[in-house]
N, C-alpha and C positions, 0 to 999 in steps of 0.2 A: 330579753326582748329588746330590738332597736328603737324602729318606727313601727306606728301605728296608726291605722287609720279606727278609729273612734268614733266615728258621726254616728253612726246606726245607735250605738248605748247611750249616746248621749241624746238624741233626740227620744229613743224610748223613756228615757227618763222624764221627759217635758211633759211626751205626751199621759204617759200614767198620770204623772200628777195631775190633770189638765182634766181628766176624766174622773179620777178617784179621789183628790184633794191632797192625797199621803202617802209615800209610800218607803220605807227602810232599804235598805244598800241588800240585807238580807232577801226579803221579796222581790226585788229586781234583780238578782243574781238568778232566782229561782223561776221567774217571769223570763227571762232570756233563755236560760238553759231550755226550758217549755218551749219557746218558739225555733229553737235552733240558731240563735243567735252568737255570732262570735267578735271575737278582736281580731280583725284583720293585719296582721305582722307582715313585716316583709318576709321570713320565716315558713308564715302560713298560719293557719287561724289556730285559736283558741278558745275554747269550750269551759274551761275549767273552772272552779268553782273559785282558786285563788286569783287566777289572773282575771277573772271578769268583777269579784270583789273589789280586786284593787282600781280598775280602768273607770266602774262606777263610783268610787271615791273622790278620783283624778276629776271627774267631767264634778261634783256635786260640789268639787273645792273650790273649782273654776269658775260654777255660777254663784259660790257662798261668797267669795270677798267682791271688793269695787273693783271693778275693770280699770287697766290704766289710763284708757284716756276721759274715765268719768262717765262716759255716756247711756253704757247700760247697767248698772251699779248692782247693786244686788239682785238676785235672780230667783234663788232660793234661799229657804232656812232652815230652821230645825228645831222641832216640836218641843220643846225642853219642858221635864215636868218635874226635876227636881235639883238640888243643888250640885247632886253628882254627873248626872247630866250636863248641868251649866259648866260644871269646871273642866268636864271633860272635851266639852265644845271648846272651852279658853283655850285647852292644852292644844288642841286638832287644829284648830283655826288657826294659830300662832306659830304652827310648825312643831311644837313640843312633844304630838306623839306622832312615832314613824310609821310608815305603810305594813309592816310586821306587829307593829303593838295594837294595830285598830282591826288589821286580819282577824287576830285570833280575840279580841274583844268582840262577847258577845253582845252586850250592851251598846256598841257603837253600829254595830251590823244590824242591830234593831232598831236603832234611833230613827222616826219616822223623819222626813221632810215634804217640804210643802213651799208654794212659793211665796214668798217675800210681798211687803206690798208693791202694788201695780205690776208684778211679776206676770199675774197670770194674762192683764192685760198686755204686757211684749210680747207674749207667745202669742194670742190672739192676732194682733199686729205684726206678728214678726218682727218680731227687734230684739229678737234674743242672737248675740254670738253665740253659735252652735262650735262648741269643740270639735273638729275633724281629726285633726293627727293630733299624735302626742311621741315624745322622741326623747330617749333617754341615755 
């Protein structure tokens, strides 16, 4: 895949959390497939359970660290309920595991998130940067 246009998954993602409080990379793969939702490639779209896995990791990575210029910091987070979890979020967060290692981990595909404090209030306000493209 090139480019990509990404708004549509990444604003589904806000709005679930936004309604439900929680929700995993797993159930949002499977919430989009249900609506007919895709990744818009220059190529053409995609349905698939790896590439909409992966686009929904890209957009959940994007709101989990600080933005560079500081101003909308953390967006969301991640449920953490045990140490394997905690270390597994170290590794992800930091770059230490790749878009193949978290694919096929089922445990990260299940990990719920939710948002960060004052998170849910920049989505009320809008002041969330919403991911659009992504380009690789």
């Amino acid at each position: 895949m090139g480019h990509a246009k990404v708004e549509n998954l990444d604003l589904l993602i806000m709005k679930v959390i936004y309604n439900k409080g929680k929700i995993s990379i797993e159930e949002l793969v499977e919430l989009a497939q249900k609506r007919g939702e895709a990744v818009h490639a220059d190529e053409g779209d995609y349905t698939d359970r790896n590439m909409l896995s992966m686009i929904f990791e890209i957009c959940i990575k994007w709101h989990s660290r600080q933005s560079n210029d500081k101003t909308e910091g953390i967006v969301l987070e991640p449920i953490l309920t045990n140490e394997n979890e905690e270390f597994m979020f170290d590794q992800w967060i930091n770059d230490n595991l790749t878009l193949d290692e978290t694919e096929n981990n089922t445990a990260f595909m299940n990990l719920k998130w939710k948002f960060a404090k004052n998170g849910r209030h920049k989505y009320i306000k809008k002041e969330i940067n919403v991911l659009c493209e992504y380009g690789n």
